[in-house]
N, C-alpha and C positions, 0 to 999 in steps of 0.2 A: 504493500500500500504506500509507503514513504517514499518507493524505486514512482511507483505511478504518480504523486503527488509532486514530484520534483520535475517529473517529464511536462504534467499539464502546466507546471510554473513557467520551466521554460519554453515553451511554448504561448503563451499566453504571454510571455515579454517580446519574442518574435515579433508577435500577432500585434505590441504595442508600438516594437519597430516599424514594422511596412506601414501602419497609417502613419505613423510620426515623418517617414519619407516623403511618403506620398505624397503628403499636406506639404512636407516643405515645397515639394519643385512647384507648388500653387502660391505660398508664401513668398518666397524667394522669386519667381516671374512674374507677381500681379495677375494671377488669374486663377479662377477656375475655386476660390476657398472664399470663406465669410469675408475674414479678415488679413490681408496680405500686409506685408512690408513697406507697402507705400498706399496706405490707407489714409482716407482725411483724418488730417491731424485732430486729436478731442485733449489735447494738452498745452500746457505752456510750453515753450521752446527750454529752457533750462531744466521743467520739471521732468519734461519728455527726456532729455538728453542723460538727465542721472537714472532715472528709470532703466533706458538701454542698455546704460553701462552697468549697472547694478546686474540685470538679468543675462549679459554676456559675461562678465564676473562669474556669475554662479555654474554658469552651463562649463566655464574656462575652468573653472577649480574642481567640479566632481567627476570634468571626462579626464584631467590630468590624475588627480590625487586618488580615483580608484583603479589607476591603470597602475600604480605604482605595487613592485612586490611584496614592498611592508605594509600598504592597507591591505593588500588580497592575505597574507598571514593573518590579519586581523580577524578579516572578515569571516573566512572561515571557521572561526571557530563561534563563526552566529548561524552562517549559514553552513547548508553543505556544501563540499567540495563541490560537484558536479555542475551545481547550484551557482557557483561564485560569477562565470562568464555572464548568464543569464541575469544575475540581480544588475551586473554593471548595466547592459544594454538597458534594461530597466530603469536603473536610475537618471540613462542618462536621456532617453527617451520622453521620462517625467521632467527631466531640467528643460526638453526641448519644447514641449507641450504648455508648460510655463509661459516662455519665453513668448512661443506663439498669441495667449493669450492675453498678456501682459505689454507687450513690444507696444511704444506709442510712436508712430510717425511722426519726426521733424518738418516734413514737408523741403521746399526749395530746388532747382533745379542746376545741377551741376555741369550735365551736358545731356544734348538729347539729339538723337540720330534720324533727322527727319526722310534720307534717301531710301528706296525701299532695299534697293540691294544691301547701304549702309544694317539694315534695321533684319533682314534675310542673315548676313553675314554674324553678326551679333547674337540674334538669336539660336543660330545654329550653332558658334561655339555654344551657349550656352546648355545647348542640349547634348550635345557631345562631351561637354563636363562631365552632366548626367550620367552618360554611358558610361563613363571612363570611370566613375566612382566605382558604379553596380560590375562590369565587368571586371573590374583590381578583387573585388569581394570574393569572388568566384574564383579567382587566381589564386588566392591564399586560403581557399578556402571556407568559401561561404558560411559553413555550418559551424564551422567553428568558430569564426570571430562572431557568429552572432547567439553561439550558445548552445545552439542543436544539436550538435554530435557529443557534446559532453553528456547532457541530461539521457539521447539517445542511446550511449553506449552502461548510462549508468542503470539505466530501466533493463538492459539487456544481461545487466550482470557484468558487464565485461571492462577491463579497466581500461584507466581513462589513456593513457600514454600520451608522450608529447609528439605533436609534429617535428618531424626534420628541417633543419633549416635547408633551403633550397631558394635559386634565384630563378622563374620563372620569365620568360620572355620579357615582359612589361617589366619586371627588374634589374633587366640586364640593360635596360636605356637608359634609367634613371630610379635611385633608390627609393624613391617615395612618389608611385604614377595617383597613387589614392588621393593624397596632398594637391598631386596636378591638377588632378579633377575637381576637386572642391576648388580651388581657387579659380579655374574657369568659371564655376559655379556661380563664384562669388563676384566677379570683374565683368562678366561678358554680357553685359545689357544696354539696351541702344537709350536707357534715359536714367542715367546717375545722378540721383536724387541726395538728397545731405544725410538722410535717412538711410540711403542703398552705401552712400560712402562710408558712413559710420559702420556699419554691420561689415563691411569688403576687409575695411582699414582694420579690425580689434581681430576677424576672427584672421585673416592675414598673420598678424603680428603672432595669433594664438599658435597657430600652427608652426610658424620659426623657431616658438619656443617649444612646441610639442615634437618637433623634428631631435631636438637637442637631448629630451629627455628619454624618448623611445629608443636613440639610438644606444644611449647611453648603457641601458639597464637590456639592450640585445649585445653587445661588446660581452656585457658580464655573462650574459646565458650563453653565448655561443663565441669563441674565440678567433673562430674565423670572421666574422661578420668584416674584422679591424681590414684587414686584407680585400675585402670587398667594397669596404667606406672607401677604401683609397684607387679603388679602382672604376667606381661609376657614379653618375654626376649625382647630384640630391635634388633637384628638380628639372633641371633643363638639359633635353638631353645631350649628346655629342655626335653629331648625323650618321660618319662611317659607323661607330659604334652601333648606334640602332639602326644601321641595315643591316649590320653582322647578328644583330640578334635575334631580328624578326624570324627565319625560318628555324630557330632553335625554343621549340617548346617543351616545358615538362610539365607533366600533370599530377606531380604531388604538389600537397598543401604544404607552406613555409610557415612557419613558428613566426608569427609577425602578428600584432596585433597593436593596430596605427590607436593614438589618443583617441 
């Protein structure tokens, strides 16, 4: 009963994940959700602007400080092991649902891309951000950085064991392609808004600093990684290199688990 009760947990943080996505790419584009990122403003400009930063703060602090190896020691001994990936997703799923709900629009217009090819071009990075995230996830391993193969392999009896560390296509161009995507995510819109700049600019800065820390605490898990830092770019990639890499695929899961 505890093997089953741990599986519909994680499960049921999944399940908190895909809508918490979902909403974002409506969030993050101005379409398609109640309330989007560049919503008319219902705040004062200073009150609206400590609010943001207040709730990108919170989202910054619980996807860092539960990624770290000494809160998962903690943690575990509230939750179960199996358990630990799945509450992170969880938590942080809940900081993002937050955010959604609380975010006040500054309003203002920074630049805005009136040509339609300009406005074609923009959106499609945009969308290709998109992709670039969800397909990185699948490359390291879907199930596992979201939880499922743990709570899956615990309901079956069977132990958890660690993924190999391995450099996948998309990490042979550049160390951090998940990173890329999101910041596509984050930059590629044809009307930056003071609001859109704010959210580009913190969570930006968030992930330079989340680069520094992941890699940090995989140096310590895996020894080789140091030899690999020094050999492929951390976000931009090096062009011969990524044609050298593109027809070299592997299909196991890499021990990587991005802020």
């Amino acid at each position: 009963m505890s093997r089953l009760l741990i599986f519909v947990y994680g499960v049921g943080s999944y399940l908190a994940f895909l809508a918490t996505f979902l909403y974002s790419v409506g969030f993050i584009g101005n379409f398609g959700v109640p309330k989007s990122m560049d919503s008319a403003p219902t705040a004062d400009w200073s009150t609206a602007l400590l609010i943001n930063l207040g709730l990108l703060t919170v989202f910054a602090l619980q996807h860092s400080v539960m990624a770290r190896p000494a809160f998962k020691r903690v943690l575990t001994r509230i939750v179960p092991q199996p358990a630990e990936r799945s509450t992170y997703v969880l938590a942080s799923s809940l900081a993002l649902m937050l955010l959604f709900w609380q975010w006040q629009p500054l309003g203002g217009v920074i630049w805005s891309v009136e040509s339609t090819t300009g406005q074609v071009l923009l959106y499609g990075g945009y969308a290709a951000g998109w992709l670039l995230v969800l397909v990185t996830t699948f490359v390291i391993n879907h199930f596992d950085l979201f939880g499922l193969r743990q709570v899956w392999r615990n309901l079956q009896g069977q132990p958890q064991g660690n993924l190999r560390f391995v450099t996948p296509v998309l990490y042979r161009m550049v160390r951090h392609p998940l990173y890329v995507g999101w910041l596509m995510v984050f930059w590629f819109t044809p009307a930056m808004t003071l609001t859109h700049l704010l959210f580009a600019v913190m969570t930006t800065a968030y992930i330079l600093v989340a680069i520094q820390l992941e890699e940090r605490d995989l140096m310590r898990a895996h020894p080789e990684y140091a030899e690999y830092r020094r050999q492929v770019p951390m976000l931009m990639p090096r062009l011969p290199q990524a044609i050298q890499a593109m027809p070299q695929w592997e299909t196991a899961g890499a021990q990587r688990r991005p802020q």
